[in-house]
ZAKE-933688 format. One record per residue: residue number from 1; x negated, y, z negated of N, C-alpha, C in turn. Coordinates in steps of 0.1 Angstrom, whole numbers, plus 2048, in hexadecimal, padded with zeros to 3 digits. Atoms other than C-alpha are relative to their C-alpha. Layout:
<recs>
REC/NUM/X/Y/Z/X/Y/Z/X/Y/Z
...
</recs>
This chain:
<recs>
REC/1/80A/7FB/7F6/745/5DB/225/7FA/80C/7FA
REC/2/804/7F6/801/72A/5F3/21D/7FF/80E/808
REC/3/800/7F2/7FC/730/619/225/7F2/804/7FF
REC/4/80C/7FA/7FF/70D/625/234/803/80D/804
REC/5/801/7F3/7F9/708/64C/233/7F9/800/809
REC/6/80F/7FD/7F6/6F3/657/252/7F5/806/7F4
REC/7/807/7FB/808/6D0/65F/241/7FE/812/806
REC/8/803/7F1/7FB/6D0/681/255/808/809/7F9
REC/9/7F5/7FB/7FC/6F3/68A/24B/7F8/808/7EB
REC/10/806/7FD/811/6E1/685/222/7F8/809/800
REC/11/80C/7F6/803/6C1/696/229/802/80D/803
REC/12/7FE/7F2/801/6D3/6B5/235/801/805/7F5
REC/13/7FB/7F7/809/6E6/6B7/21C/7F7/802/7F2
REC/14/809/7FC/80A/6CA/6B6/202/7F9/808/804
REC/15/80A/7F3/801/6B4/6CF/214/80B/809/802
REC/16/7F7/7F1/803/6D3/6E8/211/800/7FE/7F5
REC/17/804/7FE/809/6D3/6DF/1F2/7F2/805/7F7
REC/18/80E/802/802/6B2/6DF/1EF/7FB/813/801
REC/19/7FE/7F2/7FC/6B2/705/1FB/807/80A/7F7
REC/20/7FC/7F9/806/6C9/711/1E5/7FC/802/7F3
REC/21/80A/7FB/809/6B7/706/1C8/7F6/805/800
REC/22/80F/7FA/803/69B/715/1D1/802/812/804
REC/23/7F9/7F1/801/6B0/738/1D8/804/804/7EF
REC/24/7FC/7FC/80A/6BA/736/1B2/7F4/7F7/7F7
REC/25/802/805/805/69F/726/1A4/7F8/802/7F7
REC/26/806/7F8/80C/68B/72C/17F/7F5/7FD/800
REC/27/80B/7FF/800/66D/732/174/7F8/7FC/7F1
REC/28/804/80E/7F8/65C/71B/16B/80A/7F6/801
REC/29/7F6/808/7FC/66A/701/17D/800/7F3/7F8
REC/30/7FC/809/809/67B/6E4/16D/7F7/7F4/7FD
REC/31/809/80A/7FE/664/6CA/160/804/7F1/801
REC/32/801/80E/7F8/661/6A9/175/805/801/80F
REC/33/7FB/7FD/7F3/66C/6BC/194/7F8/7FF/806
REC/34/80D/7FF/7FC/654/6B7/1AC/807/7FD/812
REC/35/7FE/803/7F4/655/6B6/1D5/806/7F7/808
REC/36/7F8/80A/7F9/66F/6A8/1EE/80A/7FE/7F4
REC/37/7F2/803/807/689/6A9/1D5/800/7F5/7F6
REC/38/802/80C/804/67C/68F/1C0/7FB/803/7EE
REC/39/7FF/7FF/80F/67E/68D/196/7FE/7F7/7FB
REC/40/80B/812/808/662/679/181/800/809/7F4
REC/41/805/7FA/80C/662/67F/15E/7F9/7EE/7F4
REC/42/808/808/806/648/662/149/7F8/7FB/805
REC/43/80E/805/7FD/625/652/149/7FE/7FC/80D
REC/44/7FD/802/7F2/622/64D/170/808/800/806
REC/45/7F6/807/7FA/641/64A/178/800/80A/80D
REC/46/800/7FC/7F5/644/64F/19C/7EE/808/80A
REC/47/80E/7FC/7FE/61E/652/1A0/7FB/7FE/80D
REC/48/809/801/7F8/616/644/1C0/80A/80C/80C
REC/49/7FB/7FB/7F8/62F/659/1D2/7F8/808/809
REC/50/805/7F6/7F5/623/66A/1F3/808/80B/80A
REC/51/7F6/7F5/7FC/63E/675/205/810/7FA/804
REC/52/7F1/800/7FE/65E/664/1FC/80C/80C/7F7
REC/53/7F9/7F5/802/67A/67C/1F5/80E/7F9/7F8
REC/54/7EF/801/803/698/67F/1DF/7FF/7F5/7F5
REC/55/802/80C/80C/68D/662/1C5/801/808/7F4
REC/56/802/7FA/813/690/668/19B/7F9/7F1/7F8
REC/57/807/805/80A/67B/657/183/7FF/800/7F2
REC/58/805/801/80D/67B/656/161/7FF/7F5/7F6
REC/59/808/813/807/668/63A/14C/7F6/802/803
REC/60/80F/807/7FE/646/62F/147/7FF/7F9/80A
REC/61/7FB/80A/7F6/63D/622/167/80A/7FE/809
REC/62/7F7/800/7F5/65E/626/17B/7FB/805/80A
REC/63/806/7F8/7F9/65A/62A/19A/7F0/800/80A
REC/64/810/7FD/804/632/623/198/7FF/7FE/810
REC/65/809/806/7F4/62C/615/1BC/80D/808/80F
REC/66/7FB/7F9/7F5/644/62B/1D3/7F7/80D/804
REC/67/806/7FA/7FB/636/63C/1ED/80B/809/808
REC/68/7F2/7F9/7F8/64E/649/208/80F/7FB/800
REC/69/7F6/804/801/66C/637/1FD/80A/80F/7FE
REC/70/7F5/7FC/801/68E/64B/1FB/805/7FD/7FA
REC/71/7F4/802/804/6AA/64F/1E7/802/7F8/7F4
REC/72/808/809/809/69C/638/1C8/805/80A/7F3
REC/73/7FF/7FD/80F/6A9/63D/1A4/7F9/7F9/7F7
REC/74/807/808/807/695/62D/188/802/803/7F0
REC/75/800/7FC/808/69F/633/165/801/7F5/7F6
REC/76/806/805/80E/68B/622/147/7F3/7FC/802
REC/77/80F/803/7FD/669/613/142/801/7F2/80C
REC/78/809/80E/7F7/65C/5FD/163/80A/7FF/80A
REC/79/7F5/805/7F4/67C/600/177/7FA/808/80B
REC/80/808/7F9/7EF/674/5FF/19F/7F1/7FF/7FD
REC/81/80E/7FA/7FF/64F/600/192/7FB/7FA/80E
REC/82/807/800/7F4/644/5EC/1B3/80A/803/80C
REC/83/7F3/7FC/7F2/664/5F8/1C9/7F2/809/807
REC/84/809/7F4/7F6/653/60B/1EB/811/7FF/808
REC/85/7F7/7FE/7F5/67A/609/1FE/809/809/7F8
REC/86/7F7/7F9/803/696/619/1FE/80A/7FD/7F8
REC/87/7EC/7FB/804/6B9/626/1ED/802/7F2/7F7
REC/88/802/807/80B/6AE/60D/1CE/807/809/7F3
REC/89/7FF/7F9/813/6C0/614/1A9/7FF/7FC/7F8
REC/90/802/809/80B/6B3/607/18B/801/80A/7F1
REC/91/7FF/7FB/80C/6BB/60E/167/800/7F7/7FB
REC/92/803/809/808/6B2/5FF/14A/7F4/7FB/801
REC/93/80E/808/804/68F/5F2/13C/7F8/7F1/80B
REC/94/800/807/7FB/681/5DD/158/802/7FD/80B
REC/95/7F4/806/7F1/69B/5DB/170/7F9/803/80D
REC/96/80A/803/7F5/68E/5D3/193/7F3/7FF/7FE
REC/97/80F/7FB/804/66B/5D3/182/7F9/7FC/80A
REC/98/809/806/7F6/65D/5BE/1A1/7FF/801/811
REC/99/7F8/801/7F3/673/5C8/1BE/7F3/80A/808
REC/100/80B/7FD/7F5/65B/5D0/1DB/80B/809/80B
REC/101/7F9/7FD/7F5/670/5D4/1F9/80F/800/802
REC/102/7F1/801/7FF/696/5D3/201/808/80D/7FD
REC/103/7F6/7F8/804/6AF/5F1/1FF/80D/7FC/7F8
REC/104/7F3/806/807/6CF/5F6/1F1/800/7F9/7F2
REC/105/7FD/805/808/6CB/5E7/1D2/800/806/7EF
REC/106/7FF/7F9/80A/6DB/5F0/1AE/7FD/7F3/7F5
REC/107/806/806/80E/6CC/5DF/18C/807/809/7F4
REC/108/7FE/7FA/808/6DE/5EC/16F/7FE/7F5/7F1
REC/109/801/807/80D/6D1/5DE/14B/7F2/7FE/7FE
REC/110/80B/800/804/6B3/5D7/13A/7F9/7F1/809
REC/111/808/807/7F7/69C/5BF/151/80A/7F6/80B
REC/112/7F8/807/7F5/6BA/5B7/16C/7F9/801/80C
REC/113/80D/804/7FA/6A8/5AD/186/7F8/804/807
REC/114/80B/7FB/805/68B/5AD/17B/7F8/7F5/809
REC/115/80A/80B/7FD/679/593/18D/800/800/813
REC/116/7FC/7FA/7F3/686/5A1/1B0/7FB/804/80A
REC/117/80C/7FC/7F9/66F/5A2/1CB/805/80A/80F
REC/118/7F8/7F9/7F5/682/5A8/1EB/80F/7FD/7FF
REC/119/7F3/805/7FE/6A4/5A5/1F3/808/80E/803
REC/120/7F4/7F5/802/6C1/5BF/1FA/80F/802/7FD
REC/121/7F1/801/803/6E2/5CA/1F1/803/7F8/7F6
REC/122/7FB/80A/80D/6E4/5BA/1CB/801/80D/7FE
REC/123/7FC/7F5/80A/6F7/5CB/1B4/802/7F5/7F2
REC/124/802/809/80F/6EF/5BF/191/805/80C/7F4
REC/125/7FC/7F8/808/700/5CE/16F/7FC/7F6/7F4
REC/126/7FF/809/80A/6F5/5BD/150/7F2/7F9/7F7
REC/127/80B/7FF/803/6D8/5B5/138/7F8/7F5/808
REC/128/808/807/7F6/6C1/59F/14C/808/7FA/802
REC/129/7F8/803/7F5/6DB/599/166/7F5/7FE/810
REC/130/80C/800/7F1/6C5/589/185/7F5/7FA/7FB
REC/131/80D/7F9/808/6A8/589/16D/7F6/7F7/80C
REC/132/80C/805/7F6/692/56D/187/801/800/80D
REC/133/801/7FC/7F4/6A2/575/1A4/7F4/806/80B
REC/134/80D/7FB/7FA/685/577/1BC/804/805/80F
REC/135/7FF/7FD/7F4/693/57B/1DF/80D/803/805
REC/136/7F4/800/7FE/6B7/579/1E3/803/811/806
REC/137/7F8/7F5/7FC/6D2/592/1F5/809/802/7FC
REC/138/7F5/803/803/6F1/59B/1EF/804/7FF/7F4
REC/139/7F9/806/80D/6F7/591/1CD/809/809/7F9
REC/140/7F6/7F9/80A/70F/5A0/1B5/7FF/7FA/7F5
REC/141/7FF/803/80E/708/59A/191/806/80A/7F6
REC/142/7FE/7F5/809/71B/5AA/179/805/7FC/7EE
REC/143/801/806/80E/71A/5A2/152/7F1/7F9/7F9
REC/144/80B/802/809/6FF/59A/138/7FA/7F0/804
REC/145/808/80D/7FA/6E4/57C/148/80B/7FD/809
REC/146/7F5/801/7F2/700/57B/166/7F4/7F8/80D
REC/147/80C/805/7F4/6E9/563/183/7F3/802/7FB
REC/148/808/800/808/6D1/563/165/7F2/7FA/80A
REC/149/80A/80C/7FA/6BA/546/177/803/801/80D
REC/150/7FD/7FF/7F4/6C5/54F/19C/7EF/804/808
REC/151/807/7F6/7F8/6A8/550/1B2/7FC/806/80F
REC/152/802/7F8/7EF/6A9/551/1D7/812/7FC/804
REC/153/7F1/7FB/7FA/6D1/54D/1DA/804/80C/805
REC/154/7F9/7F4/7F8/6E5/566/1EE/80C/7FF/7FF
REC/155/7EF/7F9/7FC/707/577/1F2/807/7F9/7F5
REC/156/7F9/808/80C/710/569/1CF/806/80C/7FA
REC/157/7FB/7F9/80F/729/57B/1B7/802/7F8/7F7
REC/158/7FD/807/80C/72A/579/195/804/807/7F8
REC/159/7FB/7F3/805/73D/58D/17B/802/7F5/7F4
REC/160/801/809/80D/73B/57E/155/7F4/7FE/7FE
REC/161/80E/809/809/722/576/138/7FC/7F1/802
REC/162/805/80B/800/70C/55E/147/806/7F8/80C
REC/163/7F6/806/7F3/721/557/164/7F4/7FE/80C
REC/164/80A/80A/7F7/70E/540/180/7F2/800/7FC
REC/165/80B/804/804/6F2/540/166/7F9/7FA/804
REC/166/80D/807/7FE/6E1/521/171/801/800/80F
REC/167/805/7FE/7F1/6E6/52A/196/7ED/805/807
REC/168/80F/7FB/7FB/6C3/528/1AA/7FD/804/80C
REC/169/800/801/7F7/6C5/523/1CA/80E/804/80A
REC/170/7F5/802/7F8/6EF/522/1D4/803/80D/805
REC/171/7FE/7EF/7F9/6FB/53E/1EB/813/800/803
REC/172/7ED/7FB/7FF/71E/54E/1F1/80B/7F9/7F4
REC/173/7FB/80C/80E/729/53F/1D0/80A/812/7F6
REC/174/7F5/7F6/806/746/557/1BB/805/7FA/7F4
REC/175/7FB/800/80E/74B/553/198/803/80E/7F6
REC/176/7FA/7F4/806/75E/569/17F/805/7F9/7F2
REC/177/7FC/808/811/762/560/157/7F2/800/7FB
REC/178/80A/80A/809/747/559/13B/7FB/7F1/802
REC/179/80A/80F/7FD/72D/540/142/80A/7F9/80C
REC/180/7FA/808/7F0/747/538/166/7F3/7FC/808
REC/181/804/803/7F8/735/527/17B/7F1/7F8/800
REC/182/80A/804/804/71C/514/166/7FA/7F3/805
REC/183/806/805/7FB/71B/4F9/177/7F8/7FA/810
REC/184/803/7FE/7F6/70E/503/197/7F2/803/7FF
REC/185/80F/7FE/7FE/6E7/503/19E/7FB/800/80C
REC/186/807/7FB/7F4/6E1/501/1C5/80F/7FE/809
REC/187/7F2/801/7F8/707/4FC/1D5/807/80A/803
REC/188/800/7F6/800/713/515/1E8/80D/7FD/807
REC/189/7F5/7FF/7F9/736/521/1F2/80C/800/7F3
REC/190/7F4/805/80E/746/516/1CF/804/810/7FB
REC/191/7FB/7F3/804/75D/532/1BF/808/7F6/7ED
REC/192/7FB/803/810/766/52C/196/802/809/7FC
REC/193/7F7/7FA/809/77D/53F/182/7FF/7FB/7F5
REC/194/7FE/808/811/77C/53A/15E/7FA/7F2/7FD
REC/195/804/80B/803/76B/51A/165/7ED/7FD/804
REC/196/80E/801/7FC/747/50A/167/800/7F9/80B
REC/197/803/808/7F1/74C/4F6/187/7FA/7F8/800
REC/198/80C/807/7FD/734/4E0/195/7FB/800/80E
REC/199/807/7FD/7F3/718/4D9/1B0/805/7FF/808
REC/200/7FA/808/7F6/72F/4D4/1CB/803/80F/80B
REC/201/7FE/7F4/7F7/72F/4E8/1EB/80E/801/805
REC/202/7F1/7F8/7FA/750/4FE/1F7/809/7FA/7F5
REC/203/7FF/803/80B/75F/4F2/1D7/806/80D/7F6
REC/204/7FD/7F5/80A/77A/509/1BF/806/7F7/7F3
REC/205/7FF/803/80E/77D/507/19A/805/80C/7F9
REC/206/7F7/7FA/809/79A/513/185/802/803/7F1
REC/207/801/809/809/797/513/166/80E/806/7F7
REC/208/7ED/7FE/805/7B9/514/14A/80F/7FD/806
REC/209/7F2/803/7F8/7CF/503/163/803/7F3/7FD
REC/210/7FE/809/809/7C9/4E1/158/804/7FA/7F6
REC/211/7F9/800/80D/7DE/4D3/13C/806/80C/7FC
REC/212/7F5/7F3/802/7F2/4F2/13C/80D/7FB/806
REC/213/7F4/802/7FB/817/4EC/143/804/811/801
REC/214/7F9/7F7/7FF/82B/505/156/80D/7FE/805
REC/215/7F2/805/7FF/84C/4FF/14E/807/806/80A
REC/216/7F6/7F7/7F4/866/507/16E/7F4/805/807
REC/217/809/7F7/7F7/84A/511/183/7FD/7F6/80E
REC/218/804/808/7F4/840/504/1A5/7F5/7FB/804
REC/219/80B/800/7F9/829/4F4/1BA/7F6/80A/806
REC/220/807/7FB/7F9/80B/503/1C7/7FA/7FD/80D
REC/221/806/807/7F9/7FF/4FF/1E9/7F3/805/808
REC/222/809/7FB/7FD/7E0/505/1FD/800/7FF/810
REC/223/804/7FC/7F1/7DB/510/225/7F3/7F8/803
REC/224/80F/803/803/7BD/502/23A/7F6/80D/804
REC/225/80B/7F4/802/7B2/524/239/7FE/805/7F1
REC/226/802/802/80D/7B5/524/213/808/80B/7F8
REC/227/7FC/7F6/801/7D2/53C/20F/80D/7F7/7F8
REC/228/7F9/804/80A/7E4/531/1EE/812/807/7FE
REC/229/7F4/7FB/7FE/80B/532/1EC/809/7F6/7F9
REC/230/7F3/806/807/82D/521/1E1/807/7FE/80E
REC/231/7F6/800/7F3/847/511/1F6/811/802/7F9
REC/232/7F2/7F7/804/868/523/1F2/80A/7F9/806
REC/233/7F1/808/7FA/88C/513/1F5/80C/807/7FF
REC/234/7F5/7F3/7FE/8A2/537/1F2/803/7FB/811
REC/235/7FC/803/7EF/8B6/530/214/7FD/80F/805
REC/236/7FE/7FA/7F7/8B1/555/218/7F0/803/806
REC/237/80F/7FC/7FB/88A/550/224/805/7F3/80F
REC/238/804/80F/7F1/896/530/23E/80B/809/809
REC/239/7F2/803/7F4/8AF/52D/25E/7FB/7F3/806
REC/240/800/80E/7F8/8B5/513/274/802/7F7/7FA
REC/241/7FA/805/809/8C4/506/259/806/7F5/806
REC/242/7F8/806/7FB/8D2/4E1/25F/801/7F4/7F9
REC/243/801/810/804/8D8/4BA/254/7F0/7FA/800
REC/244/80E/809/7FF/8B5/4A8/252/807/7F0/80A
REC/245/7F8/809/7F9/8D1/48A/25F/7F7/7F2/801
REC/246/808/808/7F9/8BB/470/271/7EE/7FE/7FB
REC/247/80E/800/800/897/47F/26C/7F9/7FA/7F9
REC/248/805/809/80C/88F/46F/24B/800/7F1/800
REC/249/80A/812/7FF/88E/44C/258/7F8/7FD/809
REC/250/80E/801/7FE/870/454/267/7F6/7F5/7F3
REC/251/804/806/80A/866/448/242/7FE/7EE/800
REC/252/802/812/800/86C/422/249/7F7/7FB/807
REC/253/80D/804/7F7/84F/41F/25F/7F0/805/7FA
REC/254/80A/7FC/809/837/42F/247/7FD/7F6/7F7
REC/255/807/809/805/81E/417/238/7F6/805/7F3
REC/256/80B/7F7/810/810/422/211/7F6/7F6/7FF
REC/257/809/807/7FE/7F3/417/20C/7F7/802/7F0
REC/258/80A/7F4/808/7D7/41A/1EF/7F3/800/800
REC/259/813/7FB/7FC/7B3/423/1EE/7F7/807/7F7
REC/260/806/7F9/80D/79C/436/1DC/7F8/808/80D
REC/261/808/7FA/7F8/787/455/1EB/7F4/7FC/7FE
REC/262/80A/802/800/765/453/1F6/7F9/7FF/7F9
REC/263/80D/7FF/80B/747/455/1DD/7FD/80E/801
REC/264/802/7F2/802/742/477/1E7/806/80B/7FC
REC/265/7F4/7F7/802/762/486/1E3/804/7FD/7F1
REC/266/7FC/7FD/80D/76A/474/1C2/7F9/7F3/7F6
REC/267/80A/80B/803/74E/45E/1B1/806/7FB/7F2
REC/268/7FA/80D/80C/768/44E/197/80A/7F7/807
REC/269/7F9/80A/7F9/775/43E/1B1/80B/7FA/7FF
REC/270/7F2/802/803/79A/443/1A7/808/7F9/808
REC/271/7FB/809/7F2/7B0/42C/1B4/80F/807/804
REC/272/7F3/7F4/7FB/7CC/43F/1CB/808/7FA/806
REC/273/7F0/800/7F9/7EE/43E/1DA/804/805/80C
REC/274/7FA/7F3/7F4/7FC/44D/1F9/7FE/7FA/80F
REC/275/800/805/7F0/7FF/44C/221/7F0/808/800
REC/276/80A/7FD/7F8/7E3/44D/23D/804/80E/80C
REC/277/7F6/7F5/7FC/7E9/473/24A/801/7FA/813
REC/278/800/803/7F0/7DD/464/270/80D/7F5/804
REC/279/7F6/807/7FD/7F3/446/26B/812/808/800
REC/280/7F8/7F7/801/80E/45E/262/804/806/809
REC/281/7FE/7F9/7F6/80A/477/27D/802/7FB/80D
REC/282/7FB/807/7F5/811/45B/294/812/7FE/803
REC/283/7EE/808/802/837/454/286/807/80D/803
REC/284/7F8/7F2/802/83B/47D/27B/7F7/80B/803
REC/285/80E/7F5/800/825/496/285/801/80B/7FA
REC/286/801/7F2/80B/837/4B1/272/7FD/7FA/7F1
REC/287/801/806/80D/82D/49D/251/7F3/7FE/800
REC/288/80E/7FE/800/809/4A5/25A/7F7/80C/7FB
REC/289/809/7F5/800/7F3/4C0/249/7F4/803/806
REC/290/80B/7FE/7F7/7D7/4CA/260/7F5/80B/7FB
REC/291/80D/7F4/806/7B3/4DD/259/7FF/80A/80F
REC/292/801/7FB/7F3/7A7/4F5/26C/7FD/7FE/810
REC/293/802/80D/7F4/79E/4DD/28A/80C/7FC/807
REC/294/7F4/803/7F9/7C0/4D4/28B/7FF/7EE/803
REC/295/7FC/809/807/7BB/4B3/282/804/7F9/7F1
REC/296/7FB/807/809/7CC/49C/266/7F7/801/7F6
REC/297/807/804/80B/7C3/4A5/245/807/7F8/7F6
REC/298/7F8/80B/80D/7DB/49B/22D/810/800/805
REC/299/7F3/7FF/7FD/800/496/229/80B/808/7FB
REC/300/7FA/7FA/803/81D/4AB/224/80C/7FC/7F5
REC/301/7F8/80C/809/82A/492/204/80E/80C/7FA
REC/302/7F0/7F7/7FE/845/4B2/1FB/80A/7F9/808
REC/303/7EF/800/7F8/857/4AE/21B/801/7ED/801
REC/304/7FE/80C/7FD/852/486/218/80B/7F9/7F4
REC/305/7F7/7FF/80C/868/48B/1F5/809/804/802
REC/306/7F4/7F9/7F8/880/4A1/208/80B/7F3/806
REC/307/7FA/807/7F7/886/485/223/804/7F5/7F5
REC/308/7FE/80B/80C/886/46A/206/80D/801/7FD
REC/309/7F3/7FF/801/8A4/47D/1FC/80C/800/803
REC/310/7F7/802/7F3/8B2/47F/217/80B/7F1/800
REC/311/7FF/812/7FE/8B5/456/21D/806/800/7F1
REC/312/7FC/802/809/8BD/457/1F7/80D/806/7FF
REC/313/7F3/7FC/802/8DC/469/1FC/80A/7FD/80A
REC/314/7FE/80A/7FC/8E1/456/219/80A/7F4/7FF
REC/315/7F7/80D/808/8E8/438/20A/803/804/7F6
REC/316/7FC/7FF/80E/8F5/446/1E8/80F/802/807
REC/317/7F0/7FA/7F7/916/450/206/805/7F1/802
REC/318/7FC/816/7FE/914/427/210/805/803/7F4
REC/319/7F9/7FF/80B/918/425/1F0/808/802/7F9
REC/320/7F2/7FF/804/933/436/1E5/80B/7FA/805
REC/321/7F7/805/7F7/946/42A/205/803/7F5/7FB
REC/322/7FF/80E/808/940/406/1FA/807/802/7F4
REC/323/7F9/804/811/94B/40C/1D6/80E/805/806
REC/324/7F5/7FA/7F9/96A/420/1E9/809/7F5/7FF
REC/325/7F3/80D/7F9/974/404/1FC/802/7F4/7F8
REC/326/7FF/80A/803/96C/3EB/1E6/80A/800/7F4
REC/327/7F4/7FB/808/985/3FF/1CB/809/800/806
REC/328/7F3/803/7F6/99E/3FE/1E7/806/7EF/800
REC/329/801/80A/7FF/99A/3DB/1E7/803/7F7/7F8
REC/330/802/805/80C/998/3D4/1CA/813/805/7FA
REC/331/7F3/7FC/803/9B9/3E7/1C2/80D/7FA/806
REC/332/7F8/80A/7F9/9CB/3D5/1DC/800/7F2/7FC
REC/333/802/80A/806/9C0/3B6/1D0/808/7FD/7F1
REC/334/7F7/7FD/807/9CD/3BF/1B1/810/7FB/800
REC/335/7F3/7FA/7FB/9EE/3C8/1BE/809/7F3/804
REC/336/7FC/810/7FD/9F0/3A7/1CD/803/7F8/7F9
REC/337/800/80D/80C/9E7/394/1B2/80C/804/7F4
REC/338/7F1/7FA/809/A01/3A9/19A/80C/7F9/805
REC/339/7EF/807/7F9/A20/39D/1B4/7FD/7F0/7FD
REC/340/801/810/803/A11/378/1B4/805/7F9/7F3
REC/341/800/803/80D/A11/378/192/812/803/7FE
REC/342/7F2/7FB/802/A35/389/190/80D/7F8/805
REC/343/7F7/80B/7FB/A3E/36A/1AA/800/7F8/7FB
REC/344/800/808/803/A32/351/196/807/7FF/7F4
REC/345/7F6/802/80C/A43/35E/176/80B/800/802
REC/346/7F3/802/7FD/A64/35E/186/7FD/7F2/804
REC/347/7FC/812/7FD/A5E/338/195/7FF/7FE/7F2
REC/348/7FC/804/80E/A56/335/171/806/7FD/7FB
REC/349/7F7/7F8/803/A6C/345/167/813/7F2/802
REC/350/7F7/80A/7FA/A87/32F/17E/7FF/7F0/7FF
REC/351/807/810/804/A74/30B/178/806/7FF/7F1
REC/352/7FA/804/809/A7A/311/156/813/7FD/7FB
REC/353/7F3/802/802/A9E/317/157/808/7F2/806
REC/354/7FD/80D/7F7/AA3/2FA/16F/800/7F5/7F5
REC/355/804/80C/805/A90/2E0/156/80B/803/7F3
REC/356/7FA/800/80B/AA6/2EE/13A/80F/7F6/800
REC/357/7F5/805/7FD/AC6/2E7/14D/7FE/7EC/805
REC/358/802/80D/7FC/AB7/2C4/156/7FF/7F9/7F2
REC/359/807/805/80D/AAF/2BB/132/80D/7FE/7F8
REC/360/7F1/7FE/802/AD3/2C8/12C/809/7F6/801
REC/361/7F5/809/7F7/AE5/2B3/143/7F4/7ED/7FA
REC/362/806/810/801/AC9/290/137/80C/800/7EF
REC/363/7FD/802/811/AD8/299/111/810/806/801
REC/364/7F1/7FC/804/AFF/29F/119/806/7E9/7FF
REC/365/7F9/80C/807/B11/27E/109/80C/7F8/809
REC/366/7F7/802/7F6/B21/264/11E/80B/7FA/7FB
REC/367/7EF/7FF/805/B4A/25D/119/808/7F1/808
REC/368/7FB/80E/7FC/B57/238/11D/80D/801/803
REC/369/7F5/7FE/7FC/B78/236/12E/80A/7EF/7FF
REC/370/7FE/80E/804/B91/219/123/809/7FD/808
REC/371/7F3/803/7F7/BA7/207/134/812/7FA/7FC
REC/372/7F3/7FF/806/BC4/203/11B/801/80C/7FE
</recs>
């Protein structure tokens, strides 16, 4: 927010100042000093002045068309030449060369903008930073051709060489990087980092995150007020700490589906994966992320990997049980079959001895008895 001094609180304090220089002041007086506090030094500069106060001038032409304006700096050739308003600062060759009306506004660089008719509150740093800017407010350019081609956009920052260069028209737009924001020309709301973007309104662009791995590092997530964060699993950030138990077969009644987004949202018409968040918020409603409206935007697919788990560990418990019992079972079985086996080699065992003695007794020799 801009800090406005009262203008009374200023103009005291320059006519005390103003008093005291003129209690100590030399003879002859300093050249380009001239009435109301106001300092012109080259070929017109500050020529049309009548009775604005407290302005400086120096350049050919700085200056040239203020009358009663206030508070106005102008240093090089042509800066401010058609300014008549107030608490304007221009330096460098040019700068504001066209600006008519509007306060508040700083131009620093050789024809930053230069093409500036009305508008207030731009603050431009940078060689023809603004340069066609004709009407716009608000702006913030800062770096060499910075909103180069901008001309009736508003409340835009830009900080980088060439940064929202081909912007003409888009308003509230925030880029920061070299050539950021290059591909914006009337879309407004978009913010780019390090990146060129595109036309697309309310729209952010990252740029160096893509194809970057960050090994061990976490998800990112985003608010629907747009307040970027991580989700933390230290137990010492939770309570209420408990089983999940039951809740996760909510999941068997969830229907995946696939689709592709609109044409507007993603004109390659990728083909996707995933739940319906409304059909969703019917089964789970905590598995619903909501906008600010407070209806169903997307899904909370984290905690749908959580519950997944869940069920997967679940049955990984069946599971053991069964292999449990079925090694119990199995061991008994066993155990069984060991004795069976231990009975049948004793009948064996006994069968064979039997047939031996039978085999014995077919091959013992029989003995004729006489009767003399």
């Amino acid at each position: 927010m801009k800090t406005l001094v009262p203008t009374l609180l200023i103009i005291f304090s320059l006519t005390c100042f103003a008093f005291l220089s003129k209690s100590q002041a030399v003879s002859p007086p300093p050249d380009g000093g001239y009435p109301g506090g106001n300092t012109a030094e080259g070929q017109n500069a500050l020529l049309s002045r009548t009775s604005g106060t407290y302005n400086t001038a120096l350049g050919i032409y700085s200056l040239l068309s203020l009358t009663s304006g206030n508070f106005c700096t102008a240093v090089g050739a042509g800066t401010l030449l058609s300014n008549t308003a107030d608490e304007n600062t221009a330096t460098g060759a040019g700068a504001l060369f066209s600006h008519t009306d509007g306060g508040g506004n700083t131009a620093n660089g050789a024809f930053a903008l230069f093409s500036h008719t009305s508008g207030m509150d731009n603050t431009v740093v940078g060689d023809r930073a603004l340069l066609i800017s004709t009407t716009g407010s608000f702006n913030t350019a800062i770096g060499q051709a910075a909103m180069l081609n901008n001309d009736s956009g508003s409340s835009n920052v830009a900080i980088g060489v060439q940064a929202l260069g081909n912007n003409t028209s888009g308003t509230s737009n925030i880029v920061l990087g070299n050539v950021a924001g290059s591909g914006i020309t009337t879309a407004n709301d978009v913010i780019c980092i390090g990146a060129g973007g595109e036309n697309v309104d309310s729209s952010c662009y990252i740029g160096g995150i893509f194809n970057v791995t960050s090994s061990g590092g976490t998800a990112v997530f985003i608010n629907s007020v747009g307040k970027l964060g991580t989700s933390t699993s230290s137990q010492r950030f939770k309570e209420d700490i408990k089983p999940m138990e039951q809740a996760s077969e909510a999941l068997f009644t969830l229907e995946p589906v696939s689709f592709h987004y609109k044409k507007e949202i993603d004109p390659q018409r990728t083909k996707q994966f995933g739940l319906v968040a409304e059909d969703v918020e019917k089964v789970s409603p905590d598995l619903v992320v909501r906008d600010k409206e407070g209806k169903p935007y997307s899904v909370r697919y984290d905690q749908v990997n959580a519950m997944l788990l869940n069920e997967f560990l679940k049955e990984h418990r069946k599971v053991d049980e069964l292999e449990a019992t079925v090694a119990r079972q199995q061991k008994s079985f066993e155990s069984k079959i060991a004795e069976q086996n231990r009975q049948i080699e004793a009948l064996t065992s006994g069968l064979q001895k039997v047939t031996a003695q039978i085999e014995m007794t077919k091959a013992a020799p029989e003995v004729l008895v006489s009767d003399q």
